[in-house]
N, C-alpha and C positions, 0 to 999 in steps of 0.2 A: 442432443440434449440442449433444452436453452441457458444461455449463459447463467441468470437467477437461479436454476435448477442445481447447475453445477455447481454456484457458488453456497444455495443453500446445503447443497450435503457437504461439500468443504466445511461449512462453519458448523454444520451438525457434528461433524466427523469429531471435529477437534473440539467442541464443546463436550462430546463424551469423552473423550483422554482426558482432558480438565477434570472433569468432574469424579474421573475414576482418579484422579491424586488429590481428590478432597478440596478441589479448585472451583470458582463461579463458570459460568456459561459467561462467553463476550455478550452483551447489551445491545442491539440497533442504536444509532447515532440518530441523537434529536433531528429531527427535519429542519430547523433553523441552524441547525450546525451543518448539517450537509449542505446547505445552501449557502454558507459562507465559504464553506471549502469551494465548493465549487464556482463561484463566483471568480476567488482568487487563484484556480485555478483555469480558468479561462483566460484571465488575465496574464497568464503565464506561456501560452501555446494558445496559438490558431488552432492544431489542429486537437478536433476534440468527440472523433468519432465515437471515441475508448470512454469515454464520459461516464454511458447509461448504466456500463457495465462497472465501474466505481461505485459509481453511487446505489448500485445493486449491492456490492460488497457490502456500503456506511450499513446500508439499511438494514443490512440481517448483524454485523456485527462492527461496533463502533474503534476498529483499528482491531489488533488483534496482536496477543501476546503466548507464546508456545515456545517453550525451552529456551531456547538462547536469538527466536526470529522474534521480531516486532513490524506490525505493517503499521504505521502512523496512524492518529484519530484526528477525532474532530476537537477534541475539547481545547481549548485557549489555556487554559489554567492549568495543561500537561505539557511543561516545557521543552521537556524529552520528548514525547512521543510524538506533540501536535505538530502534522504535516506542513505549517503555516514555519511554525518557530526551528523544526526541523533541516527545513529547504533552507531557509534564512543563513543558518550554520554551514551545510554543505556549498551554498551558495558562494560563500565568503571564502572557501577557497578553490578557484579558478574551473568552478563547474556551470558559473551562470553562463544561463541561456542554454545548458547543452541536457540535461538530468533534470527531470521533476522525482524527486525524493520521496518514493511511496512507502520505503520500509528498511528495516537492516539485520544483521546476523554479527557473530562473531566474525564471521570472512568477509562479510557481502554485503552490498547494499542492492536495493531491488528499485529502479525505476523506471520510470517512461522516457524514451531518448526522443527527447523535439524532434531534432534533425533527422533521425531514421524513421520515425514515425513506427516505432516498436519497443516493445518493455527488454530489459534486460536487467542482468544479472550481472553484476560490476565487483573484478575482485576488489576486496578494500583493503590491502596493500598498496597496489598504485593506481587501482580507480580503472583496470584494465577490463572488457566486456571478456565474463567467462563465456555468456550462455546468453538467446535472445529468444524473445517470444512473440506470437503473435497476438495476444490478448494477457489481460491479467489474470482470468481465472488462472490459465496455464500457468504462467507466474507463482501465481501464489502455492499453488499445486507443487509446483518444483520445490520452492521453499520451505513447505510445511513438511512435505515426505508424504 
């Protein structure tokens, strides 16, 4: 299955659970917002094979919000959630340069490790790798259930 594929029935999956507790459907991320993100997140890591497949995610749904996971957005004006103002925070405490900061949980933070060049799953007690992945769908997959 191609990644998009994957990722659209993920976000279909969970736009019907939303909707069955009387919740909206996530929104696709403006196209000038995913080009900011991703801009600044080039800026962040050389390496950026994992990219297409992000920006597949913005597109079908703009961040994503389920129970107690959050996978960060595009929007500037969501202090919480924006991937940009997000990192910023995690950043501040002794994580730069190692975690780009895609999303979090009650336990967990979910992101991309520069240095391994693979997403993980980070207890967020002490920031320890539970679980790693080869792509985000996988990722995200694990996190949603």
């Amino acid at each position: 299955m191609r990644p998009i594929d994957e990722l659209s029935e993920i976000i279909n999956q969970i736009n019907i659970r939303l909707m069955d507790k009387g919740g909206k459907p996530h929104a696709p991320a403006p196209a000038t917002q995913v080009a900011k993100v991703t801009e600044w997140i080039r800026s962040q890591t050389k390496k950026t094979d994992w990219l297409a497949e992000y920006e597949c995610f913005l597109g079908l749904s703009d961040g994503l919000v389920l129970d107690d996971v959050v996978f960060y957005n595009t929007d500037p004006n969501d202090p919480l959630n924006h991937i940009v103002h997000a990192n910023r925070i995690w950043q501040e405490e002794d994580w730069d340069g190692v975690y780009l900061f895609l999303g979090d949980s009650e336990k967990a933070w979910y992101a991309y490790d520069i240095k391994q060049d693979r997403f993980a799953e980070l207890e967020k007690l002490y920031g320890d790798q539970k679980m790693h992945f080869s792509s985000f769908t996988a990722m995200l997959r694990n996190a949603v259930g």
